[in-house]
Backbone and ligand atoms as CSV (ligand in chain L), in Angstrom:
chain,resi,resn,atom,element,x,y,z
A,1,UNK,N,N,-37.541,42.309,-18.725
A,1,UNK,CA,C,-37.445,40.929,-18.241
A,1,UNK,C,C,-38.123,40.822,-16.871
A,2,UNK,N,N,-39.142,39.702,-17.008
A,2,UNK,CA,C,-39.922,40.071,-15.486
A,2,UNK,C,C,-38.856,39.426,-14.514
A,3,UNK,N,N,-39.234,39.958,-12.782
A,3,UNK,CA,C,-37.916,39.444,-11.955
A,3,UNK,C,C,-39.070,38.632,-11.009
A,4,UNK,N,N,-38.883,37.256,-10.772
A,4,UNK,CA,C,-40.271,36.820,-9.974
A,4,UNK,C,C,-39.081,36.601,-8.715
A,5,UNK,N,N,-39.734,36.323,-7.014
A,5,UNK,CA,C,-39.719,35.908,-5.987
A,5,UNK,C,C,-40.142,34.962,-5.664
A,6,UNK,N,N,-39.046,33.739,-5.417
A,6,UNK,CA,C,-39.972,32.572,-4.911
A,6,UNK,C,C,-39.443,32.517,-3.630
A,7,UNK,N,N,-40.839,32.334,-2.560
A,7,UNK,CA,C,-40.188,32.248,-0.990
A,7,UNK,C,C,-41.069,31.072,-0.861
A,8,UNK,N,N,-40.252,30.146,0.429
A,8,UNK,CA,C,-40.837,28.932,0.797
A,8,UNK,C,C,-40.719,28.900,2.097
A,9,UNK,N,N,-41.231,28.836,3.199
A,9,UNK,CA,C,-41.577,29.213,3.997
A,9,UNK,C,C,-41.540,27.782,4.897
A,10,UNK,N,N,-42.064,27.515,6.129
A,10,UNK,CA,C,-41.155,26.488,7.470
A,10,UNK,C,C,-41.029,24.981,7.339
A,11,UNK,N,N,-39.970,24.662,7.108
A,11,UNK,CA,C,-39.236,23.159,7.135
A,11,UNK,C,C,-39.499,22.914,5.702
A,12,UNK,N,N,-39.804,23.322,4.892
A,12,UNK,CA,C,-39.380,23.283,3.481
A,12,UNK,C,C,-38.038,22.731,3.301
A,13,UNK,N,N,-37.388,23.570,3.766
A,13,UNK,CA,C,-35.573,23.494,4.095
A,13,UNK,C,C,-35.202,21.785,4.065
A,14,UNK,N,N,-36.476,20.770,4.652
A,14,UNK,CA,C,-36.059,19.405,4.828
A,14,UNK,C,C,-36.603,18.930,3.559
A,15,UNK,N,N,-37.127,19.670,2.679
A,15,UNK,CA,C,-37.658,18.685,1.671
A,15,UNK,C,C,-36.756,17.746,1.246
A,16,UNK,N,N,-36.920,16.474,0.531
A,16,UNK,CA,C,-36.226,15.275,0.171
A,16,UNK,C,C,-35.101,14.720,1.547
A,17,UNK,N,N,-35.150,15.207,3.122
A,17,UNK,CA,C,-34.684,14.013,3.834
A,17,UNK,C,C,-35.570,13.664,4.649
A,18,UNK,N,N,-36.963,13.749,4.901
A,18,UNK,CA,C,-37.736,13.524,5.808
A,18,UNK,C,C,-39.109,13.445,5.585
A,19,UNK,N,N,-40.169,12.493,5.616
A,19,UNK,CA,C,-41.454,12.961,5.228
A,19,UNK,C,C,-40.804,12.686,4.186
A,20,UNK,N,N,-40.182,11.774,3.503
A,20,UNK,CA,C,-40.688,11.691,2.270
A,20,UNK,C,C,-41.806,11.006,1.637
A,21,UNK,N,N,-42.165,10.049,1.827
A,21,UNK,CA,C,-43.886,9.377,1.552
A,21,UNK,C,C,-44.694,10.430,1.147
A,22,UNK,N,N,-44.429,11.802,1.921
A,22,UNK,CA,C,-45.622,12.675,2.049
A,22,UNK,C,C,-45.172,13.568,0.943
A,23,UNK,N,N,-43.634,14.315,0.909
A,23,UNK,CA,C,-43.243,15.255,0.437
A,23,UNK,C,C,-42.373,15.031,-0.895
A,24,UNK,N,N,-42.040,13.584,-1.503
A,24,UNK,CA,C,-41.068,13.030,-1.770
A,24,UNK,C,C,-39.893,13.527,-1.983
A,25,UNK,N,N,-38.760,13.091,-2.626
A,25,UNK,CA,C,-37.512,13.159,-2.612
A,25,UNK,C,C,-36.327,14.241,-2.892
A,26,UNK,N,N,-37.027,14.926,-3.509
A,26,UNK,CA,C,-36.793,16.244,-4.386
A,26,UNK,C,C,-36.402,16.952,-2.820
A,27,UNK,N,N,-34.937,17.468,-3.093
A,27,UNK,CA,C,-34.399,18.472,-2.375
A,27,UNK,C,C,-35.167,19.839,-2.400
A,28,UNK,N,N,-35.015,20.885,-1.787
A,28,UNK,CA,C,-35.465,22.645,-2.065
A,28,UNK,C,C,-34.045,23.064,-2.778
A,29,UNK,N,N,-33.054,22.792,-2.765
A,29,UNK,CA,C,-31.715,22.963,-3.660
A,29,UNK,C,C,-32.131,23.157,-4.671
A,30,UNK,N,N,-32.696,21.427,-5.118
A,30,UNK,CA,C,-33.089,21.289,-7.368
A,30,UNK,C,C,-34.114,21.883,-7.380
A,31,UNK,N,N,-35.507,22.254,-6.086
A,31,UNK,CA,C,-36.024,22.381,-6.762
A,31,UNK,C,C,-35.869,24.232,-7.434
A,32,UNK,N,N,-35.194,25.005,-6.191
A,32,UNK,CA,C,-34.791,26.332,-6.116
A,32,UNK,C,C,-33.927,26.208,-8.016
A,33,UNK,N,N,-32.782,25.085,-8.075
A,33,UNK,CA,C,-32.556,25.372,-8.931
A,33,UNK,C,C,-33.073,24.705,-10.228
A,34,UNK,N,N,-33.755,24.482,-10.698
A,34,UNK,CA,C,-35.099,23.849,-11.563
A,34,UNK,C,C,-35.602,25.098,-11.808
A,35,UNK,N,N,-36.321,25.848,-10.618
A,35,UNK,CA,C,-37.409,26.955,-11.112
A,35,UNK,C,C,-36.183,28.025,-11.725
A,36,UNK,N,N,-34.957,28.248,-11.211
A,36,UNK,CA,C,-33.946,29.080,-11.636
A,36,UNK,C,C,-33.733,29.490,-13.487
A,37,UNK,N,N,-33.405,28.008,-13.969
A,37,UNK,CA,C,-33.414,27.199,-14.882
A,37,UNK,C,C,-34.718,27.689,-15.705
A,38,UNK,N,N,-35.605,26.898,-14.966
A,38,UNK,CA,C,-37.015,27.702,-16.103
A,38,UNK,C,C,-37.294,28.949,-16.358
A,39,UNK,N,N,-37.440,29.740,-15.173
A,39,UNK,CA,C,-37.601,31.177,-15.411
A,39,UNK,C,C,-36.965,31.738,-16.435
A,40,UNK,N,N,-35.725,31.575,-16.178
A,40,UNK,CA,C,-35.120,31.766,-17.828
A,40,UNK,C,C,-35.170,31.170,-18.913
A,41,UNK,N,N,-35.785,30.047,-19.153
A,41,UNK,CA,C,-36.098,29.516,-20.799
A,41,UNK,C,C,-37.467,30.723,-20.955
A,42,UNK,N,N,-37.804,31.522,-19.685
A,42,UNK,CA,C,-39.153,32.037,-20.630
A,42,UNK,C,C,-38.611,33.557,-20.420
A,43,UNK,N,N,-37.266,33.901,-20.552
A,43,UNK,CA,C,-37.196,35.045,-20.220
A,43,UNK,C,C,-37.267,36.081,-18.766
A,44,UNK,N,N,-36.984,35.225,-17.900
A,44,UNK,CA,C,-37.542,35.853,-16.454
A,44,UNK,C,C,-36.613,35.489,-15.949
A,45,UNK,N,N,-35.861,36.380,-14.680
A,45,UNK,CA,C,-34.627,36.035,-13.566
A,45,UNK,C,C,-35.834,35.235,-12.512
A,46,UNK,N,N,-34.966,34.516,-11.625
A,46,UNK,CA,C,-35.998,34.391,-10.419
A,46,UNK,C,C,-35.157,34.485,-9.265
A,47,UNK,N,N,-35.308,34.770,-7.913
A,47,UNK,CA,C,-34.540,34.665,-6.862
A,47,UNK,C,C,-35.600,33.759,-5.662
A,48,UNK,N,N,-34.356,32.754,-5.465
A,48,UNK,CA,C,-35.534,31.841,-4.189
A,48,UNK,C,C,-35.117,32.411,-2.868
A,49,UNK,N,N,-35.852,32.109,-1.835
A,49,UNK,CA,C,-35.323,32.802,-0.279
A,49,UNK,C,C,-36.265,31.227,0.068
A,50,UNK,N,N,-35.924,30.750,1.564
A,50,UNK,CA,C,-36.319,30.048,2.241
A,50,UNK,C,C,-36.188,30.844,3.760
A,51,UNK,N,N,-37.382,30.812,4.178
A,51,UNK,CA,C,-37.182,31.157,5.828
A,51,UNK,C,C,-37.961,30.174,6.697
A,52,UNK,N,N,-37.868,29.742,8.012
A,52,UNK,CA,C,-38.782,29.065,8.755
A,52,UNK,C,C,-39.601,30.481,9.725
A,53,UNK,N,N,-39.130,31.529,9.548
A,53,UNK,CA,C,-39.311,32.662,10.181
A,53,UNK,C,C,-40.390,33.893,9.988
A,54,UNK,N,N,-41.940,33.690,9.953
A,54,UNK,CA,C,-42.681,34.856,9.769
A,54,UNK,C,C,-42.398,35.796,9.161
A,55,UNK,N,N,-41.754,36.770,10.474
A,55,UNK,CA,C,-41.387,38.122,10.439
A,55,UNK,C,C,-40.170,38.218,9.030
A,56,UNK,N,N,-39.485,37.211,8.648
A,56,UNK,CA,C,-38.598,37.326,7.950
A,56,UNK,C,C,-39.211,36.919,6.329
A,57,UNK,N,N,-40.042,36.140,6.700
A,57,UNK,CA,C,-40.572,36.055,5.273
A,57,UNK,C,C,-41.355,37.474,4.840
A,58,UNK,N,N,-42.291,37.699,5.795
A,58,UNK,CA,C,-43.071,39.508,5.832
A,58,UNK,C,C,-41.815,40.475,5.201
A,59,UNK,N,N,-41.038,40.494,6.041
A,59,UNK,CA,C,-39.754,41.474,5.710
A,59,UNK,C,C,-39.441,41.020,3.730
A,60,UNK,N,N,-39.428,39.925,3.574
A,60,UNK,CA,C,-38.737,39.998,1.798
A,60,UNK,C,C,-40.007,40.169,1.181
A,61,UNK,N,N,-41.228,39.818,1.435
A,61,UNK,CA,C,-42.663,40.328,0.859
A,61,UNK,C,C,-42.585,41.820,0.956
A,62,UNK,N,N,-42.438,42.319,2.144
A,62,UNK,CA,C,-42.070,44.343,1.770
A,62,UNK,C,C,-40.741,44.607,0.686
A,63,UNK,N,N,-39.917,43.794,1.119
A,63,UNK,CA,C,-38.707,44.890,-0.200
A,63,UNK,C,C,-38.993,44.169,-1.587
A,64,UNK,N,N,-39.918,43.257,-1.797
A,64,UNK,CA,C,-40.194,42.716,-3.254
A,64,UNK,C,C,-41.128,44.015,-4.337
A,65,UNK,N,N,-41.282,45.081,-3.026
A,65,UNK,CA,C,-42.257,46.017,-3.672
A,65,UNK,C,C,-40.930,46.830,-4.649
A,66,UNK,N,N,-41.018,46.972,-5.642
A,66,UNK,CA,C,-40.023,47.557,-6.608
A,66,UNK,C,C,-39.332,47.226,-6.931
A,67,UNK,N,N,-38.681,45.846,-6.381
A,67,UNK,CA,C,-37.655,45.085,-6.970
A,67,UNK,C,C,-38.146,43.673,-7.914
A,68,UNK,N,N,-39.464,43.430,-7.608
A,68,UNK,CA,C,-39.929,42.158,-8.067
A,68,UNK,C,C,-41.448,42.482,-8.773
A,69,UNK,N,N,-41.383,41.595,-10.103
A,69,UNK,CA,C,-42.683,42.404,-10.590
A,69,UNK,C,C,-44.357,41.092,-10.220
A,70,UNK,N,N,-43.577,39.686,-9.368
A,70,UNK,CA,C,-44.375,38.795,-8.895
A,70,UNK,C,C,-43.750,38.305,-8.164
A,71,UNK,N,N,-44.771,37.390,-7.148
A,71,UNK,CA,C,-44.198,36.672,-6.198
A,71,UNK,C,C,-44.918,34.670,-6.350
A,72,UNK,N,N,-43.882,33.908,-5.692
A,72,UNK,CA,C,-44.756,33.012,-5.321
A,72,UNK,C,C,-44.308,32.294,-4.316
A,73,UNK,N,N,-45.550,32.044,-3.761
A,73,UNK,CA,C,-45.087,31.902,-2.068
A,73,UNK,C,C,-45.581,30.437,-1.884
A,74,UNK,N,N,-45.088,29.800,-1.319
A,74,UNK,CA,C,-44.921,27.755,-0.242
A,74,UNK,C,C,-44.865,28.791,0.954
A,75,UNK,N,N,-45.982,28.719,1.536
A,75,UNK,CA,C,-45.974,29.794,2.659
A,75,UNK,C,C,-45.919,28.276,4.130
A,76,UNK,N,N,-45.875,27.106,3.373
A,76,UNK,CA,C,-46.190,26.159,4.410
A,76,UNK,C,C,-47.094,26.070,5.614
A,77,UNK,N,N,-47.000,25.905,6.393
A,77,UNK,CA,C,-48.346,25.711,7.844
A,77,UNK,C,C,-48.444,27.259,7.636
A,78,UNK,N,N,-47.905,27.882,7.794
A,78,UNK,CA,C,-48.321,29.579,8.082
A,78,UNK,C,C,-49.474,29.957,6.831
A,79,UNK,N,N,-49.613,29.262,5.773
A,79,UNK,CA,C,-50.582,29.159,4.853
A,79,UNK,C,C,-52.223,29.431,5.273
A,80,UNK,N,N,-52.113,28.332,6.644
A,80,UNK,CA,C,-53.289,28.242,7.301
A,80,UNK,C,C,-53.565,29.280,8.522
A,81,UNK,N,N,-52.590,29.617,8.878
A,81,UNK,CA,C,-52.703,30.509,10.215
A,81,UNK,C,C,-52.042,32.095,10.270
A,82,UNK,N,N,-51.266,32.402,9.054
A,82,UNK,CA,C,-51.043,33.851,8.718
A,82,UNK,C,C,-51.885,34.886,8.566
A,83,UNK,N,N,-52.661,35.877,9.026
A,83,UNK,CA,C,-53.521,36.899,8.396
A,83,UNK,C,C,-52.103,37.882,8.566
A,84,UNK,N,N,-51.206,38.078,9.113
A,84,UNK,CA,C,-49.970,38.787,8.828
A,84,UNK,C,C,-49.344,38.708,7.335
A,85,UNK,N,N,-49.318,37.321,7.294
A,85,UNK,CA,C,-48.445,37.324,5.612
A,85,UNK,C,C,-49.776,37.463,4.623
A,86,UNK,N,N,-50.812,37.318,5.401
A,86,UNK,CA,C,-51.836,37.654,4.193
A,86,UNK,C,C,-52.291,39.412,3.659
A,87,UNK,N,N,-51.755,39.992,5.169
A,87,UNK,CA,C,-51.856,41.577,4.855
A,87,UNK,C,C,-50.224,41.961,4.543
A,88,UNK,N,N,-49.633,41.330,4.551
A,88,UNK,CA,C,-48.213,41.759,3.412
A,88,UNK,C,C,-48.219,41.638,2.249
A,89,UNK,N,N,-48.657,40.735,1.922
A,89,UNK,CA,C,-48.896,40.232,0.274
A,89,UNK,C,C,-50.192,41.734,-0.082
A,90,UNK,N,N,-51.171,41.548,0.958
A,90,UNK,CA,C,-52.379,42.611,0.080
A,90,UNK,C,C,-51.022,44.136,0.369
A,91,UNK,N,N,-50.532,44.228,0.741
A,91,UNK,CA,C,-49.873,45.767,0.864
A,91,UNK,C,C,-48.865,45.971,0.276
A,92,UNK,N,N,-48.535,45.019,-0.550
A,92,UNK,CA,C,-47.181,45.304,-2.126
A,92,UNK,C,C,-47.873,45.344,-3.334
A,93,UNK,N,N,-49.767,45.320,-3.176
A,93,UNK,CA,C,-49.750,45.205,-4.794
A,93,UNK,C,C,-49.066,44.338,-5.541
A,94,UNK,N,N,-49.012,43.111,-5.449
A,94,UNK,CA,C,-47.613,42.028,-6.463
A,94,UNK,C,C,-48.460,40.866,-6.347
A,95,UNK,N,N,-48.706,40.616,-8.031
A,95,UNK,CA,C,-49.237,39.605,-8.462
A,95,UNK,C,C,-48.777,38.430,-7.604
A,96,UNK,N,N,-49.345,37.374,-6.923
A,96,UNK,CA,C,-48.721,36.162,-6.426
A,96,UNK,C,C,-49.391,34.507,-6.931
A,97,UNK,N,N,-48.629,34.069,-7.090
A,97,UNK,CA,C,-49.338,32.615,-6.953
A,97,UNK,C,C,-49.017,31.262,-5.958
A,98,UNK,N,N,-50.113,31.699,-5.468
A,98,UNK,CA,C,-49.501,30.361,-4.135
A,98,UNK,C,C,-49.365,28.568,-4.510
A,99,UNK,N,N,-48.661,28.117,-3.809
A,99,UNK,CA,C,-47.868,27.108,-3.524
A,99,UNK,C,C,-48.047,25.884,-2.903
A,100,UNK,N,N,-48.682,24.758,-3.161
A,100,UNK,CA,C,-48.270,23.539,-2.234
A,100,UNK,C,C,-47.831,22.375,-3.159
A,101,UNK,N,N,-46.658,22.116,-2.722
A,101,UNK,CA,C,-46.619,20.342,-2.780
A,101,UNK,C,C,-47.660,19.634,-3.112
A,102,UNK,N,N,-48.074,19.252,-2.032
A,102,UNK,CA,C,-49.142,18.747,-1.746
A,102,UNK,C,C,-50.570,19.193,-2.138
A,103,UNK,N,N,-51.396,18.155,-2.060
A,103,UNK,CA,C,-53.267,19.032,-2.750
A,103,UNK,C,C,-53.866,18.868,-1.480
A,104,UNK,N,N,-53.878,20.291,-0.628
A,104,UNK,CA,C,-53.895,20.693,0.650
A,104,UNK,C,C,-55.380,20.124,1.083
A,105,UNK,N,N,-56.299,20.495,-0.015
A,105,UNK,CA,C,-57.788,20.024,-0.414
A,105,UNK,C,C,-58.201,18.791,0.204
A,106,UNK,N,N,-57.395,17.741,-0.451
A,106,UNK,CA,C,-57.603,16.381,0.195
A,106,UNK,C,C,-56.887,15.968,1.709
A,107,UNK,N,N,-56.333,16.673,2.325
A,107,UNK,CA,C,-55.738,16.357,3.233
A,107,UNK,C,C,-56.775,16.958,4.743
A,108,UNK,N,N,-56.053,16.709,6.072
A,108,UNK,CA,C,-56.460,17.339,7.352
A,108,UNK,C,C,-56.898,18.468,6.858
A,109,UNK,N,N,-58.211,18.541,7.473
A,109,UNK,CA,C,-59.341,19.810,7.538
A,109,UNK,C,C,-58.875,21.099,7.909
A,110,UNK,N,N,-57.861,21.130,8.882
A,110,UNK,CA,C,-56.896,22.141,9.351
A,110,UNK,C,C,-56.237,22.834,7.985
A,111,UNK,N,N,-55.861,21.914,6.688
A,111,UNK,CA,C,-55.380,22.763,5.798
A,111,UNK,C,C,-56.112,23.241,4.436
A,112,UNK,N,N,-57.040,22.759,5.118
A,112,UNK,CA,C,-58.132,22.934,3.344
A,112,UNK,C,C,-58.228,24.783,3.773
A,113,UNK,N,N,-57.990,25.279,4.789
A,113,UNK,CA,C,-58.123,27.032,4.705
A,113,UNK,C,C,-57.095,27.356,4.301
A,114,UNK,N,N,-56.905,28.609,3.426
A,114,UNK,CA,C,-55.541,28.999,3.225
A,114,UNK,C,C,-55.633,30.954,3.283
A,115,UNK,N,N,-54.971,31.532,4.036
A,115,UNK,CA,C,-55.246,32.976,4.023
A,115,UNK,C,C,-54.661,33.487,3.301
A,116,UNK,N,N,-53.515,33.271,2.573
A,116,UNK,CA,C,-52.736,33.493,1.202
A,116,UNK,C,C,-53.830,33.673,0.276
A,117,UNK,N,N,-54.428,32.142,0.048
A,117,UNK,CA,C,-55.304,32.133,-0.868
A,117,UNK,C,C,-56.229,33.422,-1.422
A,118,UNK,N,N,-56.732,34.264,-0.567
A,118,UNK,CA,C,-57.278,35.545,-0.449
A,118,UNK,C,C,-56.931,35.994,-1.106
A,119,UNK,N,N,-55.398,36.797,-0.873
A,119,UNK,CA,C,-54.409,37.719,-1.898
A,119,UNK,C,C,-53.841,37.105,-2.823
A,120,UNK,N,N,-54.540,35.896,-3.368
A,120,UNK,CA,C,-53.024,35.359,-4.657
A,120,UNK,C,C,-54.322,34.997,-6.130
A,121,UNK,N,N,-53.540,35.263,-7.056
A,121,UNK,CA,C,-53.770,35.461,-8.510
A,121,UNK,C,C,-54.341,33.908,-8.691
A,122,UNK,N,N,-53.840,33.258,-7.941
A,122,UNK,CA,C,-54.572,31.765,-7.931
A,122,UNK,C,C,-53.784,30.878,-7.359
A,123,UNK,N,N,-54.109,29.456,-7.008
A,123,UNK,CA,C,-53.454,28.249,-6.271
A,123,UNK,C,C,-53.219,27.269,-6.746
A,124,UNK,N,N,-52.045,26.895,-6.633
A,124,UNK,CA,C,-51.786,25.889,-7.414
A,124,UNK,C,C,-50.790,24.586,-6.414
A,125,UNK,N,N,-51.906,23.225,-6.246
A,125,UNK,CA,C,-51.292,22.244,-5.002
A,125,UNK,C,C,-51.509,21.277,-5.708
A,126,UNK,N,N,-50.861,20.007,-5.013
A,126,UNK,CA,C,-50.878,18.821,-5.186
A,126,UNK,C,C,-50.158,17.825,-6.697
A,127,UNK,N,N,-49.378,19.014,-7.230
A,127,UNK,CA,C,-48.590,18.961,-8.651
A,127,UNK,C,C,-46.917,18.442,-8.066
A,128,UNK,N,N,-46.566,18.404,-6.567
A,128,UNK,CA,C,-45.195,17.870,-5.804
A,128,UNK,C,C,-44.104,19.236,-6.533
A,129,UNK,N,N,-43.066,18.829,-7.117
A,129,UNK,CA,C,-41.887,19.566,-7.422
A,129,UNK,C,C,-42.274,20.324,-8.852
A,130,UNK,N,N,-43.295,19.483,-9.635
A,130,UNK,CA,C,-43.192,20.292,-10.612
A,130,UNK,C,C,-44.492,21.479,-10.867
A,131,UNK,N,N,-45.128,21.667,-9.885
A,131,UNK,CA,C,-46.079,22.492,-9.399
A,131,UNK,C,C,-45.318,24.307,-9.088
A,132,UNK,N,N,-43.743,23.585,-8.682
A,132,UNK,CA,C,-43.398,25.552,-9.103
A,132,UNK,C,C,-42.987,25.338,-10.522
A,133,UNK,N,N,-42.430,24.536,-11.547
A,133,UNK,CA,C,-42.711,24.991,-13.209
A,133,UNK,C,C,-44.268,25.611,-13.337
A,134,UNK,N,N,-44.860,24.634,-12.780
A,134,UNK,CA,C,-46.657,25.790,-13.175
A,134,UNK,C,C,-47.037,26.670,-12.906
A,135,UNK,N,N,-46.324,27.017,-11.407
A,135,UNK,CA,C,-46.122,28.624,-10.492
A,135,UNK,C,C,-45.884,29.850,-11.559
A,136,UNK,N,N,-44.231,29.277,-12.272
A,136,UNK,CA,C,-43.482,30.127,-12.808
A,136,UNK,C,C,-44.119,30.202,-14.292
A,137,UNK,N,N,-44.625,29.654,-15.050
A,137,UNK,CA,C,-45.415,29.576,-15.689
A,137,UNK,C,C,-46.763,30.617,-15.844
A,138,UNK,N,N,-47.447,30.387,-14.891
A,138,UNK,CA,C,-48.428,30.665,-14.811
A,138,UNK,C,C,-47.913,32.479,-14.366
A,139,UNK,N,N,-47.592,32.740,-13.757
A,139,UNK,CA,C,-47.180,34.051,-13.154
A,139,UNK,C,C,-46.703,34.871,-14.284
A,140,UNK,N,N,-45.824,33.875,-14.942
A,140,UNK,CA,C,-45.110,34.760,-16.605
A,140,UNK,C,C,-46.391,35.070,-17.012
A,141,UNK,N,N,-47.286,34.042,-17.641
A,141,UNK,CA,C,-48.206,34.619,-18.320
A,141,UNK,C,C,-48.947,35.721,-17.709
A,142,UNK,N,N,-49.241,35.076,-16.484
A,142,UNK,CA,C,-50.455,36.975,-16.018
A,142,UNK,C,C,-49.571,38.254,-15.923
A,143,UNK,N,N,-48.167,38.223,-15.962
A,143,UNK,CA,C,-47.182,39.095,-15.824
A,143,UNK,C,C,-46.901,39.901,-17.490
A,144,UNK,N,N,-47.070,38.762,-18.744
A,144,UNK,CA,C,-47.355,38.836,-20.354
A,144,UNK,C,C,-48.340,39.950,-20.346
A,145,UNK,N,N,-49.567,39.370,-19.719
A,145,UNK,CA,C,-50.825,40.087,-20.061
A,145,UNK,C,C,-51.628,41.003,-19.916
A,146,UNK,N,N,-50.788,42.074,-18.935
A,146,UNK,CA,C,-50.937,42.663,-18.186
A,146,UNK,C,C,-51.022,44.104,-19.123
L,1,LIG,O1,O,-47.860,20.869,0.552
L,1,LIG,C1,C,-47.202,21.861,0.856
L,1,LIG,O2,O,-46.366,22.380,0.125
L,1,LIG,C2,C,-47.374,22.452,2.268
L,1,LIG,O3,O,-47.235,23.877,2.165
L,1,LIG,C3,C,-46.276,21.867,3.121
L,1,LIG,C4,C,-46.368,22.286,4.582
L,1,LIG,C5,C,-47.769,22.015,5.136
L,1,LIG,O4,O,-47.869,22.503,6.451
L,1,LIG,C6,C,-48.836,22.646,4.270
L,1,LIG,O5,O,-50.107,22.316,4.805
L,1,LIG,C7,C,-48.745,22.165,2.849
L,1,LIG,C8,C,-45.372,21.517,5.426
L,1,LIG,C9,C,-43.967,21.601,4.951
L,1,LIG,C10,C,-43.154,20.592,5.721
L,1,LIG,O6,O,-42.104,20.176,4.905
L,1,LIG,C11,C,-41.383,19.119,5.328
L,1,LIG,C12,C,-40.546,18.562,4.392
L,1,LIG,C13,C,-39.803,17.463,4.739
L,1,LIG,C14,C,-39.872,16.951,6.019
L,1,LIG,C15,C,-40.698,17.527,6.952
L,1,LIG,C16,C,-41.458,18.625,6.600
């Protein structure tokens, strides 16, 4: 049974009370428990973590090495400005698929870079809440095919 990691990374935590226009309504609660929910209609546990904290997100990217057979990361603003979480992800070997809400693409020029992007199996933005079903999805399968 594959075991995936979903981490979401700074002010995520406010999804659905703030910024909603931008982020809409959808709590990180349903959506943590939504992806919970799916992972298992396809056979897969999942465990969510939320940090606003770098070093702490780095830290569950190292112990995912042997405990988790993928990851997928809402690495949020640190998306754009991490080469730290981008050399954690390259130093577990672990399939990932990154994360936005939002379609980072069309937005401020500041976020069309992503250093995740580098180390991840592919990207997947601008799909809102149901963009981690396609995460978890998508990860099962390259995790199938392997
Ligand atoms: O679209 C995404 O998922 C982002 O990762 C969200 C980040 C942003 O910096 C990235 O460029 C794209 C921001 C998350 C902020 O989340 C909030 C949620 C509610 C209220 C305020 C912030």
């Amino acid at each position: 049974m594959p075991s995936l990691l979903l981490l979401n990374g700074p002010n995520l935590n406010l999804l659905g009370t703030r910024q909603t226009d931008v982020y809409g309504t959808t709590t990180l609660a349903e959506i943590e428990e939504r992806s919970v929910a799916h992972a298992k209609t396809l056979g897969a546990t999942l465990t969510a973590v939320q940090s606003n904290h770098e070093g702490v997100l780095i830290d569950h990217i190292h112990e995912a090495r042997g405990t988790h057979d993928g990851l997928i990361l809402n690495a949020g603003a640190y998306s754009h400005t991490s080469i730290a979480l981008m050399d954690a992800v390259a130093s577990v070997s672990l399939p990932l698929v990154e994360l936005h809400l939002s379609n980072i693409h069309a937005r401020e020029t500041f976020r069309h870079e992503s250093h995740v992007a580098r180390v991840a199996i592919g990207q997947i933005c601008g799909f809102g809440p149901h963009g981690y079903i396609l995460a978890i999805d998508a990860l099962v399968e390259h995790l199938r095919g392997r």
